[in-house]
C-alpha positions as MATLAB code, in Angstrom:
seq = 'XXXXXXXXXXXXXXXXXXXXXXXXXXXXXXXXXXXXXXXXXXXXXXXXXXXXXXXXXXXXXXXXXXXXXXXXXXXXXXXXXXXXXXXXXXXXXXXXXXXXXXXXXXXXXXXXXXXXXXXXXXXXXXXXXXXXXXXXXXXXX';
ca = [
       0.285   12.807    6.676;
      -0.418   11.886   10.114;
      -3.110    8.903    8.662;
      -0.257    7.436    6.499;
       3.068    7.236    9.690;
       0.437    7.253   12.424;
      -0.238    4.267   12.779;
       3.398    3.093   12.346;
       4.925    5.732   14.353;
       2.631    4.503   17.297;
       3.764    0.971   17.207;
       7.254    2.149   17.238;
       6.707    4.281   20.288;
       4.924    1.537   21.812;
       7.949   -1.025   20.785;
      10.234    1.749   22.425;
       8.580    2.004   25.843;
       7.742   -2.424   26.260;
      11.885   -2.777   25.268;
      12.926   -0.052   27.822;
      10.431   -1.519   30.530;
       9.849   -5.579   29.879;
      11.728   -7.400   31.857;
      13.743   -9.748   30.524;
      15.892   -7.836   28.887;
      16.014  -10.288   26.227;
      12.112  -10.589   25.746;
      11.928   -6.760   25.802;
      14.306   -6.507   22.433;
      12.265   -9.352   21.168;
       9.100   -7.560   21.221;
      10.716   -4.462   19.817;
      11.926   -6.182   17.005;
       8.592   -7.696   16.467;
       6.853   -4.232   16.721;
       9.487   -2.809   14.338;
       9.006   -5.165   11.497;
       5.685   -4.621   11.668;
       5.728   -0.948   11.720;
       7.730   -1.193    8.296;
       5.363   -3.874    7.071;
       2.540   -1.029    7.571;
       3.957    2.233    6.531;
       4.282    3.385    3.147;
       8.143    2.195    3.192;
       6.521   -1.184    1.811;
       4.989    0.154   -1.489;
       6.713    1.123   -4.762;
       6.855    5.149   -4.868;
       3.467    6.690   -4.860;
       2.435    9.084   -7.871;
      -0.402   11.833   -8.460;
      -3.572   10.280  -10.150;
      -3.130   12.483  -12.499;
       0.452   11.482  -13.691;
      -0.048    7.691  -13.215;
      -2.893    7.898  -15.850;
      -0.677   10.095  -18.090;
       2.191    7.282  -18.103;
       0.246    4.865  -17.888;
      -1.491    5.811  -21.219;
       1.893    6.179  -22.825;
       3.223    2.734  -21.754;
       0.290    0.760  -20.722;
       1.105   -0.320  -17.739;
      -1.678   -0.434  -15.213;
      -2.945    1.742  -12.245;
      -2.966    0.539   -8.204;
      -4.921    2.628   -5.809;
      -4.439    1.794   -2.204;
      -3.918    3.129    1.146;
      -1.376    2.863    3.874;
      -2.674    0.332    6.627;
      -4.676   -1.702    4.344;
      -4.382   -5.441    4.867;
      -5.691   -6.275    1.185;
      -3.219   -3.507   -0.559;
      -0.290   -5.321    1.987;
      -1.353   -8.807    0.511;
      -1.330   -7.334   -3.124;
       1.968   -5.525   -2.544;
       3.572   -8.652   -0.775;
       2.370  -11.314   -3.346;
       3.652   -9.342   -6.180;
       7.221   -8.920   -5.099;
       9.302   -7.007   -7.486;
       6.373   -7.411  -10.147;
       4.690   -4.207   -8.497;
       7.212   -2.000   -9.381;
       5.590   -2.348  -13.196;
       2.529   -0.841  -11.983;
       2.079    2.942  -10.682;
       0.974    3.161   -7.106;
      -1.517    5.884   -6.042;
      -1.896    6.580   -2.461;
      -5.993    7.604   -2.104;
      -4.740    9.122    1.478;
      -2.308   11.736   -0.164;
      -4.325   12.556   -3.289;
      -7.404   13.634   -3.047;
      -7.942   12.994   -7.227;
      -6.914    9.365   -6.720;
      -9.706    8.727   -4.114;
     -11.814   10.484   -6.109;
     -11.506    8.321   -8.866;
     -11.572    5.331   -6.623;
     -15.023    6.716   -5.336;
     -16.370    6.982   -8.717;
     -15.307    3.277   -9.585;
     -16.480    1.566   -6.255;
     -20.444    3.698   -6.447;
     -18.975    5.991   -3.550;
     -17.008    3.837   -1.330;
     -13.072    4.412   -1.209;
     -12.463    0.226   -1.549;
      -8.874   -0.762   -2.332;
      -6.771   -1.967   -3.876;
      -8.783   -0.795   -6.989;
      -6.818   -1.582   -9.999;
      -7.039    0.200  -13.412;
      -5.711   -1.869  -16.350;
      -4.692    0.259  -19.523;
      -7.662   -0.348  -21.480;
      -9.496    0.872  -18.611;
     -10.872   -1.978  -16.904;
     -11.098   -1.569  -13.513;
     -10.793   -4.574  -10.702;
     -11.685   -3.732   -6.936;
      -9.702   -6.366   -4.528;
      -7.997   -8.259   -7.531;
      -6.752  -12.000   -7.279;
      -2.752  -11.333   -6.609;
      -2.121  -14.372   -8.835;
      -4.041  -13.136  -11.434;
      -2.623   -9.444  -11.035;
       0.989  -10.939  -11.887;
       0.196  -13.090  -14.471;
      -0.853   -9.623  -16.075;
       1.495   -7.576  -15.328;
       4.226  -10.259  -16.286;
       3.106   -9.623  -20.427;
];
């Protein structure tokens, strides 16, 4: 747990302490609102609910709708997540960091490397680092 608000939590501290000591007032607050929208950019506040592996292949199955493995911190996942807008909520989100089956399986995909965003489609194609564009034009059917 400390991987996936670490980060985060850090620049928050760090926001904290340059607002309470940066003078200017005034550019203190700005750089704590800078640091703050950033921490929330980062931490997994930004992604659609995370599920198990395990139950994201189950549902998806049952209504075809496609599997995203990522990790908190990850500039590509953030760039996925971001581009899609409200089209990610159609896909289930597994965080590799908090399940250990979902890196697994992203290990097994990517020869042994834990690469994401690794996407899953429901026939069972898998795409490592997809195209965002291309990613919502399919999820959008």
């Amino acid at each position: 747990m400390l991987r996936v608000w670490g980060p985060p939590g850090l620049l928050l501290v760090t926001g904290g302490y340059v607002a309470a000591t940066l003078r200017p007032v005034w550019l203190g607050v700005i750089w704590l609102v800078l640091l703050v929208a950033l921490a929330s950019v980062l931490s997994p506040l930004a992604f659609p609910g995370s599920v198990s592996a395990a139950e994201a292949r189950q549902r998806g199955a049952a209504d075809g709708r496609p599997v995203v493995y990522w990790r908190p911190g990850c500039t590509y996942c953030l760039r996925l997540r971001l581009r899609l807008g409200r089209a990610a909520r159609r896909a289930y989100w597994v965080n590799i960091w908090s399940d250990p089956a979902g890196a697994a399986t992203v290990r097994a995909i990517t020869g042994g490397n834990e690469t994401v965003p690794t996407v899953v489609m429901a026939d069972g194609a898998a795409i490592v680092n997809p195209n965002p564009g291309w990613f919502r034009r399919r999820l959008g059917r």
